[in-house]
C-alpha positions in Angstrom: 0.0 0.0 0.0 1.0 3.7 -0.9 1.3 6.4 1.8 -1.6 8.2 0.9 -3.3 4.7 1.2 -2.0 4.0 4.6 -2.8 7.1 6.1 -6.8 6.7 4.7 -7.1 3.3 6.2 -5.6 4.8 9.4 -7.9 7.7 9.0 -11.1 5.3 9.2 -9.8 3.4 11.2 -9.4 6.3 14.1 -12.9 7.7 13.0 -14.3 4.0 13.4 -13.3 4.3 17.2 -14.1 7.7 17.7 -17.7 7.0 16.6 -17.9 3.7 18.6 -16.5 5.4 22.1 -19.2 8.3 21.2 -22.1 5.9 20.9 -21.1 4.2 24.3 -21.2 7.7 25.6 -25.0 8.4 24.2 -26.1 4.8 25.4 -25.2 5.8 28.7 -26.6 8.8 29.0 -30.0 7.3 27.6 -29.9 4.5 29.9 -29.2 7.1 32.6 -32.1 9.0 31.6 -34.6 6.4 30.8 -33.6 4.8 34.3 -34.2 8.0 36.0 -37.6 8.7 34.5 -38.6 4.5 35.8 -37.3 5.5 39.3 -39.4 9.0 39.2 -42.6 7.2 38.4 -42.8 4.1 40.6 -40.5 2.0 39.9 -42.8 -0.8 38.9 -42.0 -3.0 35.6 -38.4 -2.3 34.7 -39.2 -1.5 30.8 -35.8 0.4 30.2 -34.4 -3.3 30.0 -35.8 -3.1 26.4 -33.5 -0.4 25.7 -30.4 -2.2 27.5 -31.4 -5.1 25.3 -31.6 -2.8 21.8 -28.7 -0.7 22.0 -26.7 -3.8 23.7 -27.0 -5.7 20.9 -26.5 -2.3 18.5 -23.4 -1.7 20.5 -22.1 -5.5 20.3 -22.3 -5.2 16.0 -20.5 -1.8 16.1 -18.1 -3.4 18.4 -17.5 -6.7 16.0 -17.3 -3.8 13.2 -14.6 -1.8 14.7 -12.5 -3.9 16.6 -13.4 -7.3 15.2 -11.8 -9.5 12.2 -13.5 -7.0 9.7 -12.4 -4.1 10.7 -8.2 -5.1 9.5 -7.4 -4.0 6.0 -7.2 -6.4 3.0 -3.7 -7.0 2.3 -2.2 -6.9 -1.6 -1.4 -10.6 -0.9 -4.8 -11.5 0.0 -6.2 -9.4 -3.0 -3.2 -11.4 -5.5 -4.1 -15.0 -3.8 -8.0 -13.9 -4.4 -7.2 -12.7 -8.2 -5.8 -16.1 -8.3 -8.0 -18.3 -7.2 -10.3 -16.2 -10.0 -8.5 -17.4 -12.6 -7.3 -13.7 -13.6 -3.4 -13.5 -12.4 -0.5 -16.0 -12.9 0.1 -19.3 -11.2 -4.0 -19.8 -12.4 
């Protein structure tokens, strides 16, 4: 990979993280919120589970997406071995 190249991926990559950190920060302050308003009205039936549940599960996909497998870049050997396997590049 060029410089230029290197320095995009690494771009993303730091915006990836950015943007995950800041969505941990928003759940919490929802969940913060949401549990407040429960506690303010009676506390009877705990609905702001529901929320823990959605954005848990939101979280644990943006999670696999920016620290998982996925989130490495492709390599130019993975890209020749792939154009190979295609039928499109020597050794085919």
């Amino acid at each position: 990979m060029s410089e230029p190249d290197i320095r995009e991926v690494a771009r993303k990559r730091i915006k990836a993280r950015r943007d995950f950190w800041y969505m941990i920060l928003v759940f919490v302050i929802i969940l913060a919120l949401c549990s407040a308003v429960w506690a303010l009205t009676g506390m009877g039936y705990f609905w702001p589970m529901w929320l823990i549940f959605g954005f848990g599960i939101a979280t644990l996909f943006s999670a696999l997406s920016t620290f998982g497998p996925g989130s490495r870049p492709i390599s130019q050997q993975r890209i020749d071995d792939e154009v190979r396997k295609l039928g499109g590049g020597p050794g085919a």
